[in-house]
N, C-alpha and C positions, 0 to 999 in steps of 0.2 A: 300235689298240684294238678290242676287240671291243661289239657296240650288244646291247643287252638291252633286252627289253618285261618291266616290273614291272605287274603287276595287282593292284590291292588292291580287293577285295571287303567292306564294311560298313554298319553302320547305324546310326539312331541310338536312343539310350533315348528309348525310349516319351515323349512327352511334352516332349522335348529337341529334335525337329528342325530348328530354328528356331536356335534357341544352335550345334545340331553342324554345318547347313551355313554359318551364319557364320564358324566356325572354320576348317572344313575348307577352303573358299574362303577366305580372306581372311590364314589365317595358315600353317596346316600344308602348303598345296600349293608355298609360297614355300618355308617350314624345311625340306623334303624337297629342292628343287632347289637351296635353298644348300649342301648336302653333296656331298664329292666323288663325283665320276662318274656323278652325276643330272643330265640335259642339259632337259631338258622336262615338263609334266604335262599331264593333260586330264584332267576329271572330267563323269560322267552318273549319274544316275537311271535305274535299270534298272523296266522294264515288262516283266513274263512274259505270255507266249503260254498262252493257256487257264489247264489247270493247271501247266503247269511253271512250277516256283517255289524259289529256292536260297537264298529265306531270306533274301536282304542284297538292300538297294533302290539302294545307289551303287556302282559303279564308277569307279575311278583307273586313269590308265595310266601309266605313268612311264616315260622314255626314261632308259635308262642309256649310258653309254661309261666301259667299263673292262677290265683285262688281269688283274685277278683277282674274280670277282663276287660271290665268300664271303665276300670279307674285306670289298665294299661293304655289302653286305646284313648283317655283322654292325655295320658301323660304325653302317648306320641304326637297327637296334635296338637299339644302347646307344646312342644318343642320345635315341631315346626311352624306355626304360627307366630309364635315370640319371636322369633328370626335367631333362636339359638344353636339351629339346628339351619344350615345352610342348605335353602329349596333354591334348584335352578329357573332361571323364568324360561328357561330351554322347551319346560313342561308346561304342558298345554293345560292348563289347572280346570279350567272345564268339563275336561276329558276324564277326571278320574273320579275313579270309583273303587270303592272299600268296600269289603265282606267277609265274614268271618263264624265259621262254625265251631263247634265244638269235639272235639272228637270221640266218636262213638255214640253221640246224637244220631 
């Protein structure tokens, strides 16, 4: 099988950070690695350098192992788009951003 690094880049509503990283910690980084061919996660708080700045304050990494990675990545967004997989509205849904290489690309 081939290993993939997922990046998930967001943030939370104004007001919310408190409610969005008890979620994000405590239940959504668990419900992401109970899905197939999600092996791992790690999550930080991002700090820019002077003025560079992208907007989103946490990053996720996600270890994947799999032999087709469209069909993983679309399984995780109907999980969470079906509402079977519980998204906090903590998270600022605007804000995020998905990306993902292959490893040794």
């Amino acid at each position: 099988m081939a290993e993939y690094k997922l990046v998930v880049m967001t943030s939370a509503v104004e007001g919310r950070e408190d409610e969005f990283n008890d979620w994000y910690d405590n239940e959504h980084l668990g419900d992401i690695c109970a899905l197939p061919g999600f092996t791992d996660a790690s999550r930080y708080e991002l700090e820019s350098f002077g003025e560079n700045s992208m907007g989103h304050k946490y990053l996720a990494i996600y270890d994947m192992e799999t032999d087709d990675v469209d069909a993983t990545m679309q399984n995780m967004i109907g999980e969470a788009t079906s509402g079977r997989m519980h998204i906090s509205e903590a998270m600022a849904m605007p804000t995020v951003t998905l990306l993902y290489k292959k490893r040794g690309d």
